[in-house]
C-alpha positions as CSV (number, residue, x, y, z in Angstrom):
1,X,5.9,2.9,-9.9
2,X,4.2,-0.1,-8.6
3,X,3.1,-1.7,-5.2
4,X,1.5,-4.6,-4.1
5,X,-1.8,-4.5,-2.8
6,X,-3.1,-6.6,0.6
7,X,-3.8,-9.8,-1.8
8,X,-0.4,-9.3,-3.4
9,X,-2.0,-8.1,-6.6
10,X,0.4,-5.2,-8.4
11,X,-1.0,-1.8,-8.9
12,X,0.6,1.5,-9.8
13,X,0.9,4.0,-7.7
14,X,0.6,7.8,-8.2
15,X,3.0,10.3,-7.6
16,X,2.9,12.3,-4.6
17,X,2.6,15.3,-5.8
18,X,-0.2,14.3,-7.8
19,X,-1.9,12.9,-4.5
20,X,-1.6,16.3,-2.8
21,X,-2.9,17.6,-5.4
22,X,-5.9,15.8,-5.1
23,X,-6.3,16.4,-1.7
24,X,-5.8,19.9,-2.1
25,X,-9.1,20.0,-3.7
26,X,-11.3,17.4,-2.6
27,X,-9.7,17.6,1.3
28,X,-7.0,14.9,2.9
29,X,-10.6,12.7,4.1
30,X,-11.5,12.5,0.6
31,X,-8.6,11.1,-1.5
32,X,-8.2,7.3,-0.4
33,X,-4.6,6.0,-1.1
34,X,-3.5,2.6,1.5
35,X,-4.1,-0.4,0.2
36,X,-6.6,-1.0,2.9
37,X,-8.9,1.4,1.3
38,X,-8.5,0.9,-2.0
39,X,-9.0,-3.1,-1.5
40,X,-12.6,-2.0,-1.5
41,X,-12.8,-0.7,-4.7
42,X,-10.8,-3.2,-6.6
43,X,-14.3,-4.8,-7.5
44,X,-18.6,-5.0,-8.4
45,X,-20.1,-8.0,-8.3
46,X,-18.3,-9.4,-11.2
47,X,-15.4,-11.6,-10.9
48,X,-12.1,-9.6,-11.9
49,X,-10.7,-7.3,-9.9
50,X,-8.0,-4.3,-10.1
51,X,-6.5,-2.2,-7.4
52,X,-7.2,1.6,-8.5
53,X,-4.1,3.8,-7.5
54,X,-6.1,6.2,-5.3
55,X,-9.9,6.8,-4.7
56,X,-10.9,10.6,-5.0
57,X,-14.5,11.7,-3.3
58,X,-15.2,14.9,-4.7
59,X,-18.1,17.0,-2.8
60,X,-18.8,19.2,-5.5
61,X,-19.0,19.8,-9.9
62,X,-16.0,22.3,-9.0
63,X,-14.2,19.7,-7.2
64,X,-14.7,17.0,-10.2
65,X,-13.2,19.4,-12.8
66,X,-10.5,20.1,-11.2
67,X,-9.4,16.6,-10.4
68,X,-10.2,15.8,-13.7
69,X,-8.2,18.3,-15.1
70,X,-5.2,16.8,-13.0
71,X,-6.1,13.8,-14.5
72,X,-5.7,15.6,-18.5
73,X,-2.2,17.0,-17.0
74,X,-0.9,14.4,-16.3
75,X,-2.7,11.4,-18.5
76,X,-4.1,9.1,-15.5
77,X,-7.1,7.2,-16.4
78,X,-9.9,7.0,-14.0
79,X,-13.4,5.2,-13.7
80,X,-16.1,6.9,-12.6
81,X,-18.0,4.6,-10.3
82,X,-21.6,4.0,-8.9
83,X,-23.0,1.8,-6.3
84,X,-20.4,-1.3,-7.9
85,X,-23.4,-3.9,-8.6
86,X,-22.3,-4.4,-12.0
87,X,-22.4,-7.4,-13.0
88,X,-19.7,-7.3,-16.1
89,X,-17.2,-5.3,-14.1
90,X,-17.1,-2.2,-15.8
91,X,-16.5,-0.1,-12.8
92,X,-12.8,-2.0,-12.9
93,X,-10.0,0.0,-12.8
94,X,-7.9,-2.1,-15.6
95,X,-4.9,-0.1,-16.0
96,X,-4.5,1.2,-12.7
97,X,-6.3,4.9,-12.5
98,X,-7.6,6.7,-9.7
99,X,-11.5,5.9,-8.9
100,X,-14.6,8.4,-8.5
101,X,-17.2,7.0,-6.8
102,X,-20.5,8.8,-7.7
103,X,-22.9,9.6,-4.2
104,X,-26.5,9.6,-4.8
């Protein structure tokens, strides 16, 4: 399924179910899924930019496995991301995946 994000770009979106899942282990505060949101995470400093489908903040290393292994369940991409200053836009979530930013 697809939807179009605030600058009418497409991007897919995830399943519901998959969503609560993800909220069911990082918390409903951590997992990022309006458009709003996930506009800031479309790009680095590069140029391109890509919509991810959701944004997923987890806390802890338990957290991260088991979103991850949602991710291997159900074959969704995702991009693990830093502080987005790249400069080639490998933090870009090309095919549409969920997005992990990485706290210091």
């Amino acid at each position: 399924m697809e939807a179009a994000d605030p600058e009418g770009q497409h991007r897919s979106v995830l399943p519901e179910s998959v969503l609560a899942a993800f909220r069911k282990i990082a918390g409903k505060d951590n997992v990022l899924s309006s458009p709003a949101e996930l506009l800031l995470y479309a790009y680095d400093a590069a140029i391109d930019r890509a919509v991810p489908s959701a944004v997923v903040l987890p806390e802890t290393t338990g957290q991260v496995s088991a979103v991850v292994k949602i991710c291997a369940q159900y074959k969704i991409p995702f991009v693990a991301r830093g502080a987005a200053t790249n400069l080639c836009g490998a933090t870009i979530p090309c095919r549409g995946p969920w997005c992990w930013p990485l706290r210091g």
